[in-house]
Structures are given as C-alpha cells and as structure tokens.
PDB file of N, CA, C and O in Angstrom:
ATOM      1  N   UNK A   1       4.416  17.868   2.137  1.00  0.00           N
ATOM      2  CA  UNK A   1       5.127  17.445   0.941  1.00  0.00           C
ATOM      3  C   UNK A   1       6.156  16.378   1.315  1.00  0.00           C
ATOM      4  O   UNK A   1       6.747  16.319   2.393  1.00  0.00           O
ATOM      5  N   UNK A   2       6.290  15.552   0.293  1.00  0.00           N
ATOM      6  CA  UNK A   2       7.162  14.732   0.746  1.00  0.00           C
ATOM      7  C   UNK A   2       8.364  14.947   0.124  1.00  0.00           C
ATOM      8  O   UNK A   2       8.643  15.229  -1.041  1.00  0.00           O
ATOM      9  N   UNK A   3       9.380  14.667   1.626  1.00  0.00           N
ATOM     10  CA  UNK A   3      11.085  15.411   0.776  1.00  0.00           C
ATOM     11  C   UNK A   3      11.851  13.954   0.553  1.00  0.00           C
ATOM     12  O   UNK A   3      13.024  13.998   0.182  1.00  0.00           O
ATOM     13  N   UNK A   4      11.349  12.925   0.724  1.00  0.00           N
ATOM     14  CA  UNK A   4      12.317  11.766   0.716  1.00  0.00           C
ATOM     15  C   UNK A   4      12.431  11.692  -1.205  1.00  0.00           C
ATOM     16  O   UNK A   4      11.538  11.902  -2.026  1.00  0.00           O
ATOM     17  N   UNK A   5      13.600  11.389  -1.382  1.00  0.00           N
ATOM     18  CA  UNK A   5      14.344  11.451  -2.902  1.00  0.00           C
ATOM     19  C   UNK A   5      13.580  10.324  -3.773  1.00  0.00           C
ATOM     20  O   UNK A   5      12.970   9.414  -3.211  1.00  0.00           O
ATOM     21  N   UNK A   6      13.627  10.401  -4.726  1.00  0.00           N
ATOM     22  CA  UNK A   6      13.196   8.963  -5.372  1.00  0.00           C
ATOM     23  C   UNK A   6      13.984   8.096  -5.586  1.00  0.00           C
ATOM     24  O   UNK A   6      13.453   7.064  -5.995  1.00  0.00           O
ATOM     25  N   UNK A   7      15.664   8.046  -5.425  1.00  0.00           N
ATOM     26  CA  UNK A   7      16.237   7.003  -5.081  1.00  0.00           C
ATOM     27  C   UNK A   7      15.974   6.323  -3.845  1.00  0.00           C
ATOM     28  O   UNK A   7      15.828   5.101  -3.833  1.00  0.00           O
ATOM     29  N   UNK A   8      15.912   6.907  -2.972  1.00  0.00           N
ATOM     30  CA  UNK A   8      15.321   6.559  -1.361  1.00  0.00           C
ATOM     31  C   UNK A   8      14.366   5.633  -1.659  1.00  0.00           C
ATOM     32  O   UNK A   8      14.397   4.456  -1.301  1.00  0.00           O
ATOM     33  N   UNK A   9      13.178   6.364  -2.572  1.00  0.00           N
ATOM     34  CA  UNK A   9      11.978   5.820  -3.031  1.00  0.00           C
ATOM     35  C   UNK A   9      12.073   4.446  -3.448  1.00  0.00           C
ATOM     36  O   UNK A   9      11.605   3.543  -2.755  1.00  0.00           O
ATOM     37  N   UNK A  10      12.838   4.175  -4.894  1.00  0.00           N
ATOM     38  CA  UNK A  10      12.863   3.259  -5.292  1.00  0.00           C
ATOM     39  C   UNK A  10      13.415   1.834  -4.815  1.00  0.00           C
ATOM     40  O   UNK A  10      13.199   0.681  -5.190  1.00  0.00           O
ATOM     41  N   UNK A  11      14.604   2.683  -3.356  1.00  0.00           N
ATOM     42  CA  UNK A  11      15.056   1.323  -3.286  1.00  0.00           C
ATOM     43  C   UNK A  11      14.449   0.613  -1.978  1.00  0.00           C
ATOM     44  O   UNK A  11      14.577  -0.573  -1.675  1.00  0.00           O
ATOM     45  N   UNK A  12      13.584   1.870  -1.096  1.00  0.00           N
ATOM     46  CA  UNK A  12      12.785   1.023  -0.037  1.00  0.00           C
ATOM     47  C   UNK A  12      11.558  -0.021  -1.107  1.00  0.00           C
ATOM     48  O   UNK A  12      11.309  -1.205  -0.881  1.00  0.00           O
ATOM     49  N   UNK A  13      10.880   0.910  -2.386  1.00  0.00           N
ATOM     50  CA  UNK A  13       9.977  -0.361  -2.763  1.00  0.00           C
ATOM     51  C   UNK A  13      10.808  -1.374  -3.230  1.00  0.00           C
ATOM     52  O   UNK A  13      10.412  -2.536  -3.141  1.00  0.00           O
ATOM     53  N   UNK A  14      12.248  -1.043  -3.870  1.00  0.00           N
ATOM     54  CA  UNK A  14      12.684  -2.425  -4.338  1.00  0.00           C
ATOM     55  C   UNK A  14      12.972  -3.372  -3.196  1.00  0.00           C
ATOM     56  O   UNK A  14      12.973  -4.553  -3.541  1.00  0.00           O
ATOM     57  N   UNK A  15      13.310  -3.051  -1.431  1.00  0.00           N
ATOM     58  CA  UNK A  15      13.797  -3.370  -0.121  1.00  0.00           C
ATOM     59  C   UNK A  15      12.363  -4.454   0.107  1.00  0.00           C
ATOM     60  O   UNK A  15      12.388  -5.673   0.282  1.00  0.00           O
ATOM     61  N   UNK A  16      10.855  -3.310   0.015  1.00  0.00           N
ATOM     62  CA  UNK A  16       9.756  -4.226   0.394  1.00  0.00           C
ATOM     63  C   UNK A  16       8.947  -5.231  -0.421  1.00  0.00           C
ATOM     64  O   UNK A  16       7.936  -5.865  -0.121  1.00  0.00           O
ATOM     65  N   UNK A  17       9.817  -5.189  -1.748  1.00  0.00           N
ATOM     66  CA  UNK A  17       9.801  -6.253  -3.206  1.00  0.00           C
ATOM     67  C   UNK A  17      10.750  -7.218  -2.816  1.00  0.00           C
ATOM     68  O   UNK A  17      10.339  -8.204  -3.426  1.00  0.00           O
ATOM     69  N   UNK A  18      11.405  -7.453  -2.410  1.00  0.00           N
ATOM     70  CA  UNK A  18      12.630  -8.266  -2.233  1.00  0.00           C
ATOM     71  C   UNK A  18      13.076  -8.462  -3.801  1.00  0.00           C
ATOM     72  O   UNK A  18      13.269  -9.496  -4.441  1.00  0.00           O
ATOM     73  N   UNK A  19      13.174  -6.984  -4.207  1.00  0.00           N
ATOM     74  CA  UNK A  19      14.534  -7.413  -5.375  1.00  0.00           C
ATOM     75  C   UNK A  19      15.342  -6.389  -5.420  1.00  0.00           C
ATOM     76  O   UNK A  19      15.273  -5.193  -5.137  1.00  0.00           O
ATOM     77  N   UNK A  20      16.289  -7.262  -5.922  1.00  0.00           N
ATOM     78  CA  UNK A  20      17.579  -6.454  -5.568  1.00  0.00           C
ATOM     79  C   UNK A  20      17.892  -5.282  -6.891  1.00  0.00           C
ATOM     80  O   UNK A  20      17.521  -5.211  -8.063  1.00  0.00           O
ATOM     81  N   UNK A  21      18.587  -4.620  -6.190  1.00  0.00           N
ATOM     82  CA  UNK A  21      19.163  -3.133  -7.369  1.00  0.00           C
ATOM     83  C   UNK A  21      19.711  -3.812  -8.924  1.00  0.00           C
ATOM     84  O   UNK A  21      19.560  -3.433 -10.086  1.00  0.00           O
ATOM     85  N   UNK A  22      20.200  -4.639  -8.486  1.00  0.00           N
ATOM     86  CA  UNK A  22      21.097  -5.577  -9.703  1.00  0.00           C
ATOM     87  C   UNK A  22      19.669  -6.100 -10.175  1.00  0.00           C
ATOM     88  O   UNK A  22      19.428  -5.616 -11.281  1.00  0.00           O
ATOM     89  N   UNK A  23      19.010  -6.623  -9.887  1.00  0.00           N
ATOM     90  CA  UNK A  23      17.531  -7.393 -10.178  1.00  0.00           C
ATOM     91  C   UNK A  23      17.123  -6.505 -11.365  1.00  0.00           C
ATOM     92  O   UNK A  23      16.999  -6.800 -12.554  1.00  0.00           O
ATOM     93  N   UNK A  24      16.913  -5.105 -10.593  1.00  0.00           N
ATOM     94  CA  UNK A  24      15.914  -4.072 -11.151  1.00  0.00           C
ATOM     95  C   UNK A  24      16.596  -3.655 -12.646  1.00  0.00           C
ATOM     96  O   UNK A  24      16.072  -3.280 -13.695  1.00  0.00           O
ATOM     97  N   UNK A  25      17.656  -3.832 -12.356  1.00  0.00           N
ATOM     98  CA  UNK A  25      18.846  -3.508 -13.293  1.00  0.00           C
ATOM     99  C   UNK A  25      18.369  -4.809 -14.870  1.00  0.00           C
ATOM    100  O   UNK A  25      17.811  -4.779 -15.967  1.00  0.00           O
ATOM    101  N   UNK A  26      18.793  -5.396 -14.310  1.00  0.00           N
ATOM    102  CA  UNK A  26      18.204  -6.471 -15.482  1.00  0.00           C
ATOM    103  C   UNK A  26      16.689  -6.656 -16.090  1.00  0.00           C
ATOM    104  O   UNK A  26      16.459  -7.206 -17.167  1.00  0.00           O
ATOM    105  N   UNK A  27      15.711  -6.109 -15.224  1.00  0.00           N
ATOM    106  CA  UNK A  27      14.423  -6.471 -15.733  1.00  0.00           C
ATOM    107  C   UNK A  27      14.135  -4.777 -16.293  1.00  0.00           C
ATOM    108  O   UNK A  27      12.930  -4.524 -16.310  1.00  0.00           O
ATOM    109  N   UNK A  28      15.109  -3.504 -16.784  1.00  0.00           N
ATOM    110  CA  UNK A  28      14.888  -2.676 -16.927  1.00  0.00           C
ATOM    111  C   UNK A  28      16.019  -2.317 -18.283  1.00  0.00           C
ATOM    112  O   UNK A  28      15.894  -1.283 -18.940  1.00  0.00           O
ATOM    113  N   UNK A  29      17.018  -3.255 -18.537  1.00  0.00           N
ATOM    114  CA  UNK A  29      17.424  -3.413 -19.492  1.00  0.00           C
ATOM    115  C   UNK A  29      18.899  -2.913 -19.481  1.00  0.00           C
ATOM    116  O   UNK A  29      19.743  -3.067 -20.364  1.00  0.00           O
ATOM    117  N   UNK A  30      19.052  -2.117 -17.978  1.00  0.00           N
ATOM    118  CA  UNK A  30      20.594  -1.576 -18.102  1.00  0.00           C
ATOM    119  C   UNK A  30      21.532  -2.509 -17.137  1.00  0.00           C
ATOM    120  O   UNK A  30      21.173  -3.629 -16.775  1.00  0.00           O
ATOM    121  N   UNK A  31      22.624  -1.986 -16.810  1.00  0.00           N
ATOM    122  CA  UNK A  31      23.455  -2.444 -16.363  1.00  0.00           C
ATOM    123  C   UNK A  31      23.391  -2.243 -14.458  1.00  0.00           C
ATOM    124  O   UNK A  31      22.738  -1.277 -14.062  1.00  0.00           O
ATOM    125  N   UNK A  32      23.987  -3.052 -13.505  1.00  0.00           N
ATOM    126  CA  UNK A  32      23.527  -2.729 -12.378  1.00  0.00           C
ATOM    127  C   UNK A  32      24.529  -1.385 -12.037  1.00  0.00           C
ATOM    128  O   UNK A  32      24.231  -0.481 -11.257  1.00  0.00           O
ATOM    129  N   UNK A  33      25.679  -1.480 -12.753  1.00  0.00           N
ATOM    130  CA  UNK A  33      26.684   0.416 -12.687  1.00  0.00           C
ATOM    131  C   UNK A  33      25.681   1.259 -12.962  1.00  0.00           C
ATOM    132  O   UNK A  33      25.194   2.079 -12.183  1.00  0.00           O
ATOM    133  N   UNK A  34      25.274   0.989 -14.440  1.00  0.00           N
ATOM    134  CA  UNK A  34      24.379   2.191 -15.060  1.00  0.00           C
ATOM    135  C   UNK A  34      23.260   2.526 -13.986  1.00  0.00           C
ATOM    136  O   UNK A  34      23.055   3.692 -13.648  1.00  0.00           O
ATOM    137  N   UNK A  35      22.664   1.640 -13.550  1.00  0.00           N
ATOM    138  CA  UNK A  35      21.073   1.835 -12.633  1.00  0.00           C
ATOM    139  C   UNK A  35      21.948   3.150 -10.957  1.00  0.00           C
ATOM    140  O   UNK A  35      21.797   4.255 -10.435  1.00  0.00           O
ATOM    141  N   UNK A  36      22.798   1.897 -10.871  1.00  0.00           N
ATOM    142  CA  UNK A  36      23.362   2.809  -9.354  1.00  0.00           C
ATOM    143  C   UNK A  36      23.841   4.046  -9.509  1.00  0.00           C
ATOM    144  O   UNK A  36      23.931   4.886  -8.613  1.00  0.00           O
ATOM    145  N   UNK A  37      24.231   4.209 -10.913  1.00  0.00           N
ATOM    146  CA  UNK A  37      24.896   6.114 -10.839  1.00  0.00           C
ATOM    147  C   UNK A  37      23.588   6.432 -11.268  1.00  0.00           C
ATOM    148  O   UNK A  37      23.352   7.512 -10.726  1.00  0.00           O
ATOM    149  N   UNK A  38      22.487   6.057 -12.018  1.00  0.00           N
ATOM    150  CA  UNK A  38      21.463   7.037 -11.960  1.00  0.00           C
ATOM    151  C   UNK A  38      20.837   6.943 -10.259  1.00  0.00           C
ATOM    152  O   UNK A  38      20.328   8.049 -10.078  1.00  0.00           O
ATOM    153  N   UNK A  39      20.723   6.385  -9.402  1.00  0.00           N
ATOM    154  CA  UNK A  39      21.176   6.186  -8.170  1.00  0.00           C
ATOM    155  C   UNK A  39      21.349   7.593  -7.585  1.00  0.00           C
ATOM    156  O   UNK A  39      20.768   8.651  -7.341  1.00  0.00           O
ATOM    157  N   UNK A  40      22.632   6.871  -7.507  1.00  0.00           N
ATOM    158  CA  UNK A  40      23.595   7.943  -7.090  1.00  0.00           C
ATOM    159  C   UNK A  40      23.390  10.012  -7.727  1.00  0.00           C
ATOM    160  O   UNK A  40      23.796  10.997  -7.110  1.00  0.00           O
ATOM    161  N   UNK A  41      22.825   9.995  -8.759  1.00  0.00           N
ATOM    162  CA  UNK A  41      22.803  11.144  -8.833  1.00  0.00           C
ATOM    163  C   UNK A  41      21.396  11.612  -9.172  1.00  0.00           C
ATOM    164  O   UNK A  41      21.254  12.807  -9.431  1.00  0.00           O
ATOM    165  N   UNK A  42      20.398  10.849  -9.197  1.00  0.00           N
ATOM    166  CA  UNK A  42      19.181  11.414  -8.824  1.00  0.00           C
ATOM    167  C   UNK A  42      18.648  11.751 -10.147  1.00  0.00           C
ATOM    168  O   UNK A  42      17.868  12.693 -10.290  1.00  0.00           O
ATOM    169  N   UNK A  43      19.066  10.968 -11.183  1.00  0.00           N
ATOM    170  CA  UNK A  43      18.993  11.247 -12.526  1.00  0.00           C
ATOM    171  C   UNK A  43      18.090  10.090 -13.668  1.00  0.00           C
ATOM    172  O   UNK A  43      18.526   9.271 -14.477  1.00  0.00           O
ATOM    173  N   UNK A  44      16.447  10.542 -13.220  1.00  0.00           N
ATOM    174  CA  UNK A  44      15.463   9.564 -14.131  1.00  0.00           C
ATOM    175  C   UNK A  44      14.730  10.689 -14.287  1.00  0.00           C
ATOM    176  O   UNK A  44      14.475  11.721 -13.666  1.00  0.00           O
ATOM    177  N   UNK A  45      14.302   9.824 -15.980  1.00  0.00           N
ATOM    178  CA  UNK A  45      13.218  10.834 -16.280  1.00  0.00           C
ATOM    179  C   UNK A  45      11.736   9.956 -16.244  1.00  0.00           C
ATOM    180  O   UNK A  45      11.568   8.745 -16.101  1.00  0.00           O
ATOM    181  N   UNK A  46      11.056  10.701 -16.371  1.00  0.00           N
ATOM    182  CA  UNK A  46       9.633  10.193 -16.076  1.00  0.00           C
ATOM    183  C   UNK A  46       9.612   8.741 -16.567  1.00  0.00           C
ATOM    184  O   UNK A  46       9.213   7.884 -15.779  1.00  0.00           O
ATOM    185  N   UNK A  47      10.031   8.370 -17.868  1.00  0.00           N
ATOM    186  CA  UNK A  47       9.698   7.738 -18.642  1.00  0.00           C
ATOM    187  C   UNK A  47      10.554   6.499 -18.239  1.00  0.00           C
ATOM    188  O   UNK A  47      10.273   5.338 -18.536  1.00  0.00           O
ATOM    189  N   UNK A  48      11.894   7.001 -17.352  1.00  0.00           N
ATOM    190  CA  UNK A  48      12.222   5.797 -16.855  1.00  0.00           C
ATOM    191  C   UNK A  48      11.648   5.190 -15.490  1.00  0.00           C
ATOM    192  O   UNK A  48      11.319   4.028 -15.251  1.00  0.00           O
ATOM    193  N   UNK A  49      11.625   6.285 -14.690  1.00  0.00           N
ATOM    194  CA  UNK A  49      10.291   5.961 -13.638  1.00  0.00           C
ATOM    195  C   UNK A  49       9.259   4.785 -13.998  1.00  0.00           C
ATOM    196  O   UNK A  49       9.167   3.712 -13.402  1.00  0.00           O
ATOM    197  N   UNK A  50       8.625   5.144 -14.923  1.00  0.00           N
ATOM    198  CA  UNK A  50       7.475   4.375 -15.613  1.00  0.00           C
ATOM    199  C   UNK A  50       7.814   3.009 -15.705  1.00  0.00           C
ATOM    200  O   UNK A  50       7.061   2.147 -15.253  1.00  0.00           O
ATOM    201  N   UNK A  51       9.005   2.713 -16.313  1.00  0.00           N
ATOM    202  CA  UNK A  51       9.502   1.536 -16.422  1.00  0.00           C
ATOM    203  C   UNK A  51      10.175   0.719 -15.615  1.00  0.00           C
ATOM    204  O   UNK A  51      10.357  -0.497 -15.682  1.00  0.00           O
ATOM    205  N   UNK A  52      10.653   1.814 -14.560  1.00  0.00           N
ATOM    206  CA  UNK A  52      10.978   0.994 -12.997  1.00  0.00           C
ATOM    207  C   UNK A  52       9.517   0.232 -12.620  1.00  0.00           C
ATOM    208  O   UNK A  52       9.287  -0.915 -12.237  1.00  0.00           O
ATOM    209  N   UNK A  53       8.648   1.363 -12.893  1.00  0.00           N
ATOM    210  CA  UNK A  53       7.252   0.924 -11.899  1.00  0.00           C
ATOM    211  C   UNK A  53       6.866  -0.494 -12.791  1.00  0.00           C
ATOM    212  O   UNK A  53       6.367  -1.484 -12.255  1.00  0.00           O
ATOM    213  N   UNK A  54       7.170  -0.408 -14.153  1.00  0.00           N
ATOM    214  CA  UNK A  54       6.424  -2.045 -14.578  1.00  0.00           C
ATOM    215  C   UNK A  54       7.198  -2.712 -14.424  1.00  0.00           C
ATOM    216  O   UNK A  54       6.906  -3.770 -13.866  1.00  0.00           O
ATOM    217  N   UNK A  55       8.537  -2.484 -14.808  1.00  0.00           N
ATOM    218  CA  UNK A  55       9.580  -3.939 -14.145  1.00  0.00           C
ATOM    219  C   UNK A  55       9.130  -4.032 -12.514  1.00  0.00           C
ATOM    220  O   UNK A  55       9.315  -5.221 -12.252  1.00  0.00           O
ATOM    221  N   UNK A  56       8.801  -3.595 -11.705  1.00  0.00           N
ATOM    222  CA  UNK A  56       8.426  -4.061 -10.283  1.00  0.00           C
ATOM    223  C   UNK A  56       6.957  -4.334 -10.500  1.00  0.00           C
ATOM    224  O   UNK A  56       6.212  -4.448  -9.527  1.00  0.00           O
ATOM    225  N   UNK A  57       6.593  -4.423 -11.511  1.00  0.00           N
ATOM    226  CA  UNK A  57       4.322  -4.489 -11.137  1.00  0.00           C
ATOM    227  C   UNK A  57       4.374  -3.772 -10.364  1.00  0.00           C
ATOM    228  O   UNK A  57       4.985  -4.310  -9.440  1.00  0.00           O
ATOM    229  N   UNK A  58       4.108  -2.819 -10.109  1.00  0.00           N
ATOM    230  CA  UNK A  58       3.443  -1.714  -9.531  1.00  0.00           C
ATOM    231  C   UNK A  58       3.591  -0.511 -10.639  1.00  0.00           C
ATOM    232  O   UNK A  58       4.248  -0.521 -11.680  1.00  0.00           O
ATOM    233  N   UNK A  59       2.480   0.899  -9.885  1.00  0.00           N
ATOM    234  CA  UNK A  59       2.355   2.270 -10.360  1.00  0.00           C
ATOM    235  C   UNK A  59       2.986   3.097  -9.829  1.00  0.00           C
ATOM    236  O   UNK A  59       3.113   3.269  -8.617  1.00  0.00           O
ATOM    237  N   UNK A  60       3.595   3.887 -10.971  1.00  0.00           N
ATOM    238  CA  UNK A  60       4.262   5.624 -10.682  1.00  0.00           C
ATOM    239  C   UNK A  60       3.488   6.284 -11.067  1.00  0.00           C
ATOM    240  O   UNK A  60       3.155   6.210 -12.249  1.00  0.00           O
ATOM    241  N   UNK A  61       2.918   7.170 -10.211  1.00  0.00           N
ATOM    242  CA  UNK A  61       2.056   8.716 -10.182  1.00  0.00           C
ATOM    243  C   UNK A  61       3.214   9.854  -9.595  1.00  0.00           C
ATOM    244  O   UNK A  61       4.012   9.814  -8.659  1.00  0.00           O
ATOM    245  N   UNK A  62       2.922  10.763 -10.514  1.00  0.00           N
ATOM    246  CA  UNK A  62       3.001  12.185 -10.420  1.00  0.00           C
ATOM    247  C   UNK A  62       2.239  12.897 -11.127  1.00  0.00           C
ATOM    248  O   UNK A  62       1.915  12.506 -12.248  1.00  0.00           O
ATOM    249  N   UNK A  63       1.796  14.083 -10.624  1.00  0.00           N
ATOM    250  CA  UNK A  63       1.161  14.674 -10.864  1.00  0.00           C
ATOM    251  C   UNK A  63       1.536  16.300  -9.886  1.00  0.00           C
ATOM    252  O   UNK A  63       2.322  16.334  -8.940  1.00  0.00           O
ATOM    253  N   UNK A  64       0.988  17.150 -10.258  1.00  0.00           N
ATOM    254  CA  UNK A  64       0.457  18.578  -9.799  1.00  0.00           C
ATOM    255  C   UNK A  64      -0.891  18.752  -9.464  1.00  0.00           C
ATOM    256  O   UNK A  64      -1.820  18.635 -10.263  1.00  0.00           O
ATOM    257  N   UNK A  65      -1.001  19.063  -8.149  1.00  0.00           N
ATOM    258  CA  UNK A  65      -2.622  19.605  -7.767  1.00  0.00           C
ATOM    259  C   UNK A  65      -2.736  21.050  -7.205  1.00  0.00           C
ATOM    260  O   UNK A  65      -1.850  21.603  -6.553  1.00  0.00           O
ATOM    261  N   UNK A  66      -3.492  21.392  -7.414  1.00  0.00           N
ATOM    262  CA  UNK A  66      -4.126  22.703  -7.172  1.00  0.00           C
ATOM    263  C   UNK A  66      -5.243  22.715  -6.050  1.00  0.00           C
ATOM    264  O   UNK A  66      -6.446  22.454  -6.017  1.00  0.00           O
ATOM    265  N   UNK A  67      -4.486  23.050  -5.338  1.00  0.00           N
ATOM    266  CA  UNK A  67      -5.353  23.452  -4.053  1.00  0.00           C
ATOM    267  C   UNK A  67      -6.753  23.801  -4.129  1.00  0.00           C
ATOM    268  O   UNK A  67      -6.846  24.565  -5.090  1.00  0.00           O
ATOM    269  N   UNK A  68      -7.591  23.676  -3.742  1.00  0.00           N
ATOM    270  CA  UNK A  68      -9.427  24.207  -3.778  1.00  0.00           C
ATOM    271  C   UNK A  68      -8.436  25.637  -2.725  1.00  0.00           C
ATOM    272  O   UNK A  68      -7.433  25.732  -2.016  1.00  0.00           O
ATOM    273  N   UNK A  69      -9.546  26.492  -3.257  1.00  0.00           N
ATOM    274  CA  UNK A  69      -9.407  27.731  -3.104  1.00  0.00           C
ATOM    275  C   UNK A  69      -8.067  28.612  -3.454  1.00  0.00           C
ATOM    276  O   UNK A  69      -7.749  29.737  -3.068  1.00  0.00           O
ATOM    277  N   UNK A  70      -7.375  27.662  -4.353  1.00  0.00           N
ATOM    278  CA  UNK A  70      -5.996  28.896  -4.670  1.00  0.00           C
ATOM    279  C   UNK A  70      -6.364  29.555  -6.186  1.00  0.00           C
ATOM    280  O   UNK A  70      -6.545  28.925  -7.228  1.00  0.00           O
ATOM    281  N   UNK A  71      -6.420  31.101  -5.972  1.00  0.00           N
ATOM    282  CA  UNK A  71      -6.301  31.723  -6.640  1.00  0.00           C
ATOM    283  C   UNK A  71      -5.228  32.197  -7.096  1.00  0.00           C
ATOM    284  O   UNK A  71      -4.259  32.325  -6.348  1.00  0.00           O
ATOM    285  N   UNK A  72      -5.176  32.546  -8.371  1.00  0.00           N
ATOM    286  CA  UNK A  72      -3.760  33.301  -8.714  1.00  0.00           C
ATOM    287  C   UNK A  72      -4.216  34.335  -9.945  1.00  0.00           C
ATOM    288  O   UNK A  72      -3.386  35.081 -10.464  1.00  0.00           O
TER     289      UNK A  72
END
C-alpha cells in the first residue's frame, strides 16, 4: 500500500510538471493561500482531486479492489 500523502503526491507531480503550487492555484480557480492550507492539512475531496488532475492533463484514479480469493 502506498503511505505517501496526496499532498506529497500532488506536489512531486506538480515538481515533475514544472508548475508551480501558485500555478496550480490559478489554473484550479483558488487562491495560492487557499491551495497551500488545503496542503497543509490534507483536505481534498475527490472532486477536487479530479480537477487538480485536469488542470495538470493528467488522471486521478482511486478506486477499491478486492483481492481474488478474499472471502468474507
């Protein structure tokens, strides 16, 4: 499983995008304060996810899988 955060997440793809937090901030409609305290406290919902991923062209997946052979 992977434990790295999705701020971690977002800002190595924004690091290997070469755009900046302030960048992401503007092509997502908020402010670069507003973007860094959701940042800072680990606070997106899917739907903003989604919209990180098209302001950068690229895809956000999540999902749940179920193991082959787990019963319950």
């Amino acid at each position: 499983m992977n434990n790295v955060s999705i701020s971690t997440e977002i800002r190595e793809v924004c690091r290997s995008l070469h755009v900046s937090i302030a960048e992401l901030a503007r092509r997502t409609g908020q402010s670069p304060q507003n973007l860094n305290a959701k940042l800072n406290r680990e606070s997106f919902t899917i739907n903003e996810l989604d919209s990180i991923a098209i302001a950068l062209g690229i895809k956000f997946e999540r999902r749940f899988v179920i193991p082959k052979g787990y019963n319950r």
